[in-house]
C-alpha positions in Angstrom: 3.1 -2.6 -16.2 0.7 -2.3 -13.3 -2.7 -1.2 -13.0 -4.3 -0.1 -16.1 -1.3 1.3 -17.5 -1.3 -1.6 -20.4 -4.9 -0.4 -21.6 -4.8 3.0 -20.9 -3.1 4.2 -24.2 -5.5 2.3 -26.2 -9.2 3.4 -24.2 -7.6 7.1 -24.4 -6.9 7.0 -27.8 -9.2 4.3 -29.3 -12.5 4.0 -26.5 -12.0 -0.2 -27.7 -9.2 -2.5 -28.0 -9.0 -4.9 -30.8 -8.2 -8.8 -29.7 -6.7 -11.2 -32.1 -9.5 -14.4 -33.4 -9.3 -18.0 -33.0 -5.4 -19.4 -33.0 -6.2 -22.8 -33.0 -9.0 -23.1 -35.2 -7.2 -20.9 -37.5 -4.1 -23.4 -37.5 -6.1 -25.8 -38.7 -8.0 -24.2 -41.5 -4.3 -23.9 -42.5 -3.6 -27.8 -42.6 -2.4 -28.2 -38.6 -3.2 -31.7 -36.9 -4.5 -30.6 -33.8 -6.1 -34.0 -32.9 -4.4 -34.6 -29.5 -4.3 -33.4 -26.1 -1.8 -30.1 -26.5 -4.1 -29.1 -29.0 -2.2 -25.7 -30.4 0.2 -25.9 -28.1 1.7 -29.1 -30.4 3.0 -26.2 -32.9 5.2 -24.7 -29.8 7.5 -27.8 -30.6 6.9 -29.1 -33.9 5.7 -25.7 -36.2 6.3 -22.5 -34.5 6.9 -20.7 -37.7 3.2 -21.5 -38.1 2.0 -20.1 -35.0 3.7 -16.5 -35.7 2.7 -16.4 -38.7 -0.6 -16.1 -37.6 0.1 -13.6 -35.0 1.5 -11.6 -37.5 -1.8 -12.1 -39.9 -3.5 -10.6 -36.8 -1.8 -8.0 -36.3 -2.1 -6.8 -40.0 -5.3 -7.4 -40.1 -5.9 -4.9 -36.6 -5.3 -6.7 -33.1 -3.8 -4.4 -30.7 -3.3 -7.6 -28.5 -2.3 -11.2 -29.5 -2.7 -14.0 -27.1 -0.2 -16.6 -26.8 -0.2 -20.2 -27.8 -0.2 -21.4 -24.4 -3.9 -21.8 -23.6 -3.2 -25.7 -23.3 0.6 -25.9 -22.5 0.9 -27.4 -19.4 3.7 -29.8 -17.7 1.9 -32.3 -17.1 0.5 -32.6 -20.6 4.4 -32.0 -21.7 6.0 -34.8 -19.8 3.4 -36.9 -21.8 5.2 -36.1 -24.8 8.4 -36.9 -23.2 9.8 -33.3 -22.5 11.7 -32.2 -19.5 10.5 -29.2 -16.6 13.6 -27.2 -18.6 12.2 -28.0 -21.9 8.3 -27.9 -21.2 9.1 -23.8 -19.5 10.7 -23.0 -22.8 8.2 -24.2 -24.9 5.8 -22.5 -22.7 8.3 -19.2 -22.6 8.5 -19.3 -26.2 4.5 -19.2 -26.7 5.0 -15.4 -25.9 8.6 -15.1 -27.7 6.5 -15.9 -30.7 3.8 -13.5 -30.3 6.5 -10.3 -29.6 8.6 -11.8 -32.4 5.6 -11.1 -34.5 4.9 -8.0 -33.2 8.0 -6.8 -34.4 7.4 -8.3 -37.9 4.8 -6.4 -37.9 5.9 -3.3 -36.9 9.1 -3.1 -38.7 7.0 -3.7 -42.4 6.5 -1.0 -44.8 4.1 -2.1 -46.9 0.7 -2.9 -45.3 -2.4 -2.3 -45.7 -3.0 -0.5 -42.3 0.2 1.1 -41.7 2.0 0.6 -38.3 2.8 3.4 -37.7 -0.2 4.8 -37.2 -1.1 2.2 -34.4 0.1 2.0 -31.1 2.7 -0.6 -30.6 0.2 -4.1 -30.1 0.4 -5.9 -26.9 1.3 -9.8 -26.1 -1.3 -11.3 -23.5 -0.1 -14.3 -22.2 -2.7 -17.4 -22.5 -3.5 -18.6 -18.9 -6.0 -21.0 -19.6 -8.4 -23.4 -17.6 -7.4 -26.2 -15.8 -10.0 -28.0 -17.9 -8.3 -27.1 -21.1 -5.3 -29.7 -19.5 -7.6 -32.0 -19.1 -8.9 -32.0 -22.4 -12.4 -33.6 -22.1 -14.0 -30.3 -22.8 -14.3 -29.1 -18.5 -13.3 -26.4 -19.6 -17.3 -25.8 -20.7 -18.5 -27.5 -17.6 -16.0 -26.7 -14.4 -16.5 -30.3 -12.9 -12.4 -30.9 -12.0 -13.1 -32.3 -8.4 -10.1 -29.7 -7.4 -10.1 -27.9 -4.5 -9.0 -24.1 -4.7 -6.2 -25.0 -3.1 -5.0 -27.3 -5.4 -6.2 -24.8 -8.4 -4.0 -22.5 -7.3 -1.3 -24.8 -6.8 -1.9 -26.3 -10.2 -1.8 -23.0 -11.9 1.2 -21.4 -9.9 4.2 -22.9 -12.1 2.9 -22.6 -15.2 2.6 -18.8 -14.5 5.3 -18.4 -13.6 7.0 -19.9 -16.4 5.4 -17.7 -18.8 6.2 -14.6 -17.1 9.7 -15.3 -17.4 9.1 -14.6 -21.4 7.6 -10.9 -19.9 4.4 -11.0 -21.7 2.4 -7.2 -21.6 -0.3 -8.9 -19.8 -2.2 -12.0 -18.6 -5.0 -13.6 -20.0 -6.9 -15.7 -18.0 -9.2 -17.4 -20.2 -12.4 -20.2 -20.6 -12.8 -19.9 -16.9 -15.9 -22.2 -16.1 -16.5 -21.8 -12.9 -16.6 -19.3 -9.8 -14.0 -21.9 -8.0 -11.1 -21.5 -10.7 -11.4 -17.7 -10.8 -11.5 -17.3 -7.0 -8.0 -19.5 -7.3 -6.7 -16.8 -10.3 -7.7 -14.4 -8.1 -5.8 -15.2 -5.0 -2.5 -16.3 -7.4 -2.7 -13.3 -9.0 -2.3 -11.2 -6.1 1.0 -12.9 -5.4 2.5 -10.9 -9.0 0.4 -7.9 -9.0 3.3 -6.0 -10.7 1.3 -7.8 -13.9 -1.5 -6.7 -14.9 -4.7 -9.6 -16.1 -7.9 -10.2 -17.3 -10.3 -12.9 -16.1 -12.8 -13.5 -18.8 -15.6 -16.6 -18.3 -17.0 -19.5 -20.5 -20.0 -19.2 -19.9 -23.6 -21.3 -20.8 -26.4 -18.6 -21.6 -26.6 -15.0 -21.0 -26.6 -15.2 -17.2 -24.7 -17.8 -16.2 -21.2 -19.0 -16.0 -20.8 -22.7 -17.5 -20.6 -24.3 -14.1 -23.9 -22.4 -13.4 -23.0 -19.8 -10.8 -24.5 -16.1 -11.5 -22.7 -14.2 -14.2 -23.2 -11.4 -11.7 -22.0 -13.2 -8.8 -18.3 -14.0 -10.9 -18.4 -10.3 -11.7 -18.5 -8.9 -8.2 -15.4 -11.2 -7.5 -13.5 -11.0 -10.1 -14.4 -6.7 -10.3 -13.1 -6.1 -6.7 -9.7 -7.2 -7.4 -7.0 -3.7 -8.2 -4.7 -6.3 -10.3 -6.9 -8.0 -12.5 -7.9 -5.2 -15.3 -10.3 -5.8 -17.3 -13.6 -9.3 -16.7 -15.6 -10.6 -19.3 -16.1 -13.8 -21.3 -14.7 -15.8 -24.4 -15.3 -19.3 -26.2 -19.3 -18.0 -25.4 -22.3 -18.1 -28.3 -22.2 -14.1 -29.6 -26.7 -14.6 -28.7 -25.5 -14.3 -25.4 -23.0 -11.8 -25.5 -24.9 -8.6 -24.9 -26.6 -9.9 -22.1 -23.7 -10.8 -20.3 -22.2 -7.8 -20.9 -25.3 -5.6 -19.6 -24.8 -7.7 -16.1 -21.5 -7.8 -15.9 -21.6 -3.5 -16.4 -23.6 -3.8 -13.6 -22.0 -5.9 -11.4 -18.2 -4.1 -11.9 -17.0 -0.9 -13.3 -13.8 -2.5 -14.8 -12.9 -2.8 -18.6 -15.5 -5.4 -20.0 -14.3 -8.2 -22.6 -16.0 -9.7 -25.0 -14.4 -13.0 -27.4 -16.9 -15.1 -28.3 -16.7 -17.8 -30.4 -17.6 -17.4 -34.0 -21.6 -17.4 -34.6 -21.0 -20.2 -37.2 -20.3 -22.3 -34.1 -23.8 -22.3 -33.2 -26.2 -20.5 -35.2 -25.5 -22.8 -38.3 -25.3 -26.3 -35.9 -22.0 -26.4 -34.9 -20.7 -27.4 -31.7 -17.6 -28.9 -29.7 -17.2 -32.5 -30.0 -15.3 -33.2 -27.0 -14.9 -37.0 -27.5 -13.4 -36.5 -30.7 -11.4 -33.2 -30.0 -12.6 -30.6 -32.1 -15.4 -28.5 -33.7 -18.4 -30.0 -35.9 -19.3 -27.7 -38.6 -22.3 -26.7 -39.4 -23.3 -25.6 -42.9 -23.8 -21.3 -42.9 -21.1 -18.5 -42.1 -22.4 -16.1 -39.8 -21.4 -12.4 -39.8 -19.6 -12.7 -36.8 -18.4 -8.6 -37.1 -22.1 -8.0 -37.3 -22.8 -8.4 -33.6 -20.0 -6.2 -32.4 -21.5 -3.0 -32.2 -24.3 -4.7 -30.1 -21.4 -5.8 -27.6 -19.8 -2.5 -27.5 -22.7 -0.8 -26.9 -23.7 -3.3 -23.9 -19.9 -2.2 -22.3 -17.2 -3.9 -23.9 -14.0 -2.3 -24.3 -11.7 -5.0 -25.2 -13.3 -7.0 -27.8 -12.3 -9.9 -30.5 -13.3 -13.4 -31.2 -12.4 -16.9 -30.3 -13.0 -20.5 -31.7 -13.5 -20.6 -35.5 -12.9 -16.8 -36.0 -10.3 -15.6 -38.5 -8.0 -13.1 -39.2 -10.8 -11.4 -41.9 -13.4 -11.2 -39.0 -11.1 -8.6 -37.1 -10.1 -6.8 -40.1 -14.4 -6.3 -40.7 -14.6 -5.9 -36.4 -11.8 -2.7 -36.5 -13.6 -1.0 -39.5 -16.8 -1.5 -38.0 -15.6 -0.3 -34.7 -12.8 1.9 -35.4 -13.5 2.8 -39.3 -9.8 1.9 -40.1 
C-alpha cells in the first residue's frame, strides 16, 4: 500500500484507529522472562505461541493494528545468542508472520464478543524500533548513541529490510529519541516508499523530544515527508500527551499518533529501571482509557497504549472512543 491507502478505510469509516497496548509488558504479566537484552524479542525463538496469543487478545479486545514483536530484534543482538544472518531474518520475518497469523485467528472465529465481521480486516505494523532499544541501556529515552546519521541509517537498513520480506501492512517506527534517528528513518524510508510508515517520538515533557530538540521542530521533519503517514509519540507519560499533540497539529497536517505508556507508569511512581531491565511498579492503577478523549480531541487519529498497558485498556479506549 502507498500513501494513505492503509488508513484511509479506517479515518473514513471510524475518524480514529485503534492500536494494540503494551506487548512486552503484557508477556510478562503472563509469566515471560524478559530479563535480557532481546527483551520480547526472546519469545520470537523460544515462545512464539505466546506472542500471538496476545495479538490475537488484541485484536478481540479492538486494535485495528497490531505491532510486531520486533521492536528489539536486531542482528547484532541475535548473533549474541548464537544465531545465523539466515536465522536472525526469520526470526525477525516471523515477528510479523505471527501478528497476520493472528489476524486470521481472529478473523476466522465466530464467537466473540465484538464480532469480526463487523470490523474492517486489522492491520500488521511492523516494529521498527530505536537504535537504542539494541543497545539496551534505556537510549532509547535519551538519544545519546554517538552515531552518525550515516551510520543510523546504515544500521537500520538491513533490519528493514528483513522485515519487509514478511510484507507487514505498514511500518512502525517507534521510541524515536532524537531528531538525528528520525532524520536517518526519513531518508531510508524514502528508498521503499511503496510502504507506507509512521514516525512516532519518545519524548521527555510536553514539548520536547527526549534528546531535547523541539517537539515542533521533529514535527516539521518528519510532516514533510509523502511516505511516512501518520507522526506522533509512544512510550511518553499520558500528562504530556495532549500537549504534544496540540504542537505537533500545529506543526504538520498528517495523521497524529498517540501510545503512551500506561499512567500507572508514572502517576503512581513507577519508572524504567534501565540498569536492571525493566519497569518499577508503583502502587495505584491509573485509568489509562480516561485520558483518551483528551488526546483525541488535541488531534490524534491513531491512538493506543504502550508499556504496561493491556489488552482490557483498549477494550475500555474503543468503547470510549468508538462506543463498540
Amino acid at each position: 500500500m502507498s500513501g494513505h491507502s492503509a488508513l484511509d478505510p479506517f479515518l473514513r469509516e471510524q475518524g480514529v484507529l485503534i492500536l494494540d497496548g503494551g506487548l512486552a509488558t503484557e508477556l510478562e504479566n503472563r509469566g515471560a522472562d524478559l530479563s535480557d537484552d532481546l527483551w520480547s524479542a526472546r519469545l520470537l525463538l523460544e515462545d512464539p505461541a505466546s506472542i500471538r496469543q496476545i495479538h490475537f487478545d488484541y485484536f478481540e479486545a479492538g486494535a485495528d493494528v497490531a505491532i510486531s514483536a520486533s521492536y528489539q530484534a536486531s542482528f547484532e543482538g541475535f548473533a549474541r545468542r548464537g544465531l545465523s544472518r539466515k536465522q536472525s531474518v526469520a526470526l525477525m520475518q516471523r515477528s510479523v508472520r505471527l501478528a497476520k497469523e493472528a489476524r486470521d485467528q481472529f478473523l476466522a472465529a465466530a464467537d466473540l464478543p465484538t464480532k469480526a465481521e463487523r470490523r474492517l480486516p486489522p492491520l500488521v505494523a511492523a516494529s521498527i524500533g530505536s537504535y537504542g532499544a539494541f543497545l539496551a541501556d534505556g537510549s532509547e529515552y535519551t538519544g545519546e548513541f554517538g552515531l552518525t546519521k550515516k551510520a543510523l541509517i546504515d544500521w537500520h537498513r538491513p533490519r528493514l529490510e528483513a522485515l519487509l520480506g514478511a510484507e507487514p501492512d505498514l511500518l512502525a517506527c517507534e521510541t524515536i529519541p532524537c531528531l538525528e534517528e528520525a532524520e536517518a528513518l526519513v531518508e531510508l524510508l524514502a528508498e521503499y516508499a511503496e510502504i507506507p510508515a509512521w514516525i512516532s517520538f519518545s519524548c521527555r515533557d510536553d514539548k520536547h523530544v527526549s534528546r531535547g530538540e523541539p517537539v515542533s521542530r521533529c514535527m516539521e521533519t518528519v510532516g514533510s515527508c509523502a511516505y511516512v503517514i501518520a507522526a506522533g509519540f509512544n512510550c511518553t507519560a499520558p500528562k504530556h500527551a495532549e500537549g504534544l499533540l496540540k504542537r505537533a497539529r500545529a506543526a504538520t497536517r498528517k495523521p497524529l499518533v498517540c501510545y503512551p505508556n500506561s499512567g500507572a507508569c508514572w502517576d503512581s511512581g513507577a519508572c524504567w529501571d534501565s540498569g536492571a531491565g525493566r519497569w518499577v511498579a508503583g502502587s495505584d492503577v491509573v485509568d489509562f482509557a480516561a485520558y483518551a478523549a483528551t488526546w483525541r480531541a488535541a488531534g490524534a487519529q491513531l491512538i493506543g497504549g504502550c508499556c504496561r498497558t493491556a489488552p482490557e485498556d483498549i477494550r475500555h479506549l474503543r468503547r470510549l472512543l468508538l462506543g463498540a
